[in-house]
N, C-alpha and C positions, 0 to 999 in steps of 0.2 A: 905892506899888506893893506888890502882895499879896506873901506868901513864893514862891508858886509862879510867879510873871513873873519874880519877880528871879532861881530857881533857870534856867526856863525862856531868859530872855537869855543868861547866862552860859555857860551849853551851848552853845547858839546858835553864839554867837561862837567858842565855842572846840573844836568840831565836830571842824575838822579836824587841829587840834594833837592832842588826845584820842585821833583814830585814828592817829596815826605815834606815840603812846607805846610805850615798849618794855613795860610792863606791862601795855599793853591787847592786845600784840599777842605775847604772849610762847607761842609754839606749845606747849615744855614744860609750861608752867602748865597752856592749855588741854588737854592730853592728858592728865595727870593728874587733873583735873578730870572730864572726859569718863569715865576708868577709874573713879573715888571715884564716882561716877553710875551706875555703870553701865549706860550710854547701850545702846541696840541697834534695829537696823534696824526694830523694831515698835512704836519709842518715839514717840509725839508730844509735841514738845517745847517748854515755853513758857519764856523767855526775859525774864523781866520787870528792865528798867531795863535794856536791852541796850547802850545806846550806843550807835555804829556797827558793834553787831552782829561783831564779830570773831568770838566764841563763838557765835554761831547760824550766819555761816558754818562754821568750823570743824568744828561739830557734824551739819551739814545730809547728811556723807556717810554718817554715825554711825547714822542714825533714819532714820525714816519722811516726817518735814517738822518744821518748826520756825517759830515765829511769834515773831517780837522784841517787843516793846514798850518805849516810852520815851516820855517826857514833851516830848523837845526834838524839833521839827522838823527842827531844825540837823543832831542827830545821826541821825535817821529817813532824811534825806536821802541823808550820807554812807554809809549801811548801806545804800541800797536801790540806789547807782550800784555799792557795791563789790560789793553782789549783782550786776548786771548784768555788770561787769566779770570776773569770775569764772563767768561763766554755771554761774550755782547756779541752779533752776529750783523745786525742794521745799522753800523758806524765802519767808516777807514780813514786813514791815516795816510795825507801824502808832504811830502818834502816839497815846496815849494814857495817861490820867493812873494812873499803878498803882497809886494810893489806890485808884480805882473802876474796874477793869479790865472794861471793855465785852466781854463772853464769857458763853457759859452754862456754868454749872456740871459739871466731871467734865466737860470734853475734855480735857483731858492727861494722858499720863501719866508726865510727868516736868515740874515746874516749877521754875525754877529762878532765881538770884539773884547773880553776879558780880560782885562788888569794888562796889558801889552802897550796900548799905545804910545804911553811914554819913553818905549825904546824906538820910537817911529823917526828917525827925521823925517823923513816924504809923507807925512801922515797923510797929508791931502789927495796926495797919488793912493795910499792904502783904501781910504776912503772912497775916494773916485772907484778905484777895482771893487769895493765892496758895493756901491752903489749898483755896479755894473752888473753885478752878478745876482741882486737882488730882485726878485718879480716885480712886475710892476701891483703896486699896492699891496708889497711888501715889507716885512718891518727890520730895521738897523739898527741895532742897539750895542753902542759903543760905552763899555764899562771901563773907567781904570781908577788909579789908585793916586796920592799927591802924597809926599813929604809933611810931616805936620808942620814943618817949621815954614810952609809954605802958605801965606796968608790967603 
């Protein structure tokens, strides 16, 4: 099994524990986050390794519209009922690989990266696509998370 099925299963499965975590779902974080961004109503916003999307909901009243992406189905799914659920109507949800993020270059103007990149090896290639797809003199704001036992 390639690296990307086995990262791909594991999400999958674990879809919806991921979205009742308290740090995926933590509204202070995301408001913070949102402010260090400085998000605003004329922002379009991309979302890359969204998960089930907490932060692109969150953000969706912030901006202009907001597009997720993620590798897992598992998690695409859980993000696009909670979209529903929430009748958020300016965010979607799509499945794909953020190594090669299917977009043309310069739509957004804000890309962005939450608590994810540690599952990255290609980070650089992630990065590179996120750059790609960012405006120019637009802003990239990569967030994630360290092990405490990690100096």
């Amino acid at each position: 099994m390639n690296e990307n099925k086995l990262i791909i299963e594991q999400f999958n499965k674990g879809a919806l524990n991921f979205d009742s975590w308290s740090v995926t779902q933590n509204e202070k974080e995301m408001k913070s986050l949102s402010e260090f961004c400085e998000l605003n109503k004329k922002d379009v916003l991309l979302d890359v390794a969204c998960g089930t999307g907490a932060f692109s909901l969150f953000s969706s009243s912030r901006v202009n519209s907001v597009t997720g992406i993620d590798i897992s189905e598992g998690m695409i799914e859980v993000a696009s009922e909670n979209k529903i659920n929430k009748k958020i109507e300016n965010v979607k949800f799509l499945c794909q690989n953020v190594e090669d993020i299917e977009m043309d270059n310069d739509l957004f103007s804000v890309v962005i990266s939450k608590s994810a990149f540690h599952h990255m090896k290609n980070y650089k290639k992630v990065f590179a696509e996120m750059a790609r797809c960012c405006q120019p003199g637009g802003r990239i704001c990569i967030q994630d998370i360290m092990a405490y036992e990690n100096d």
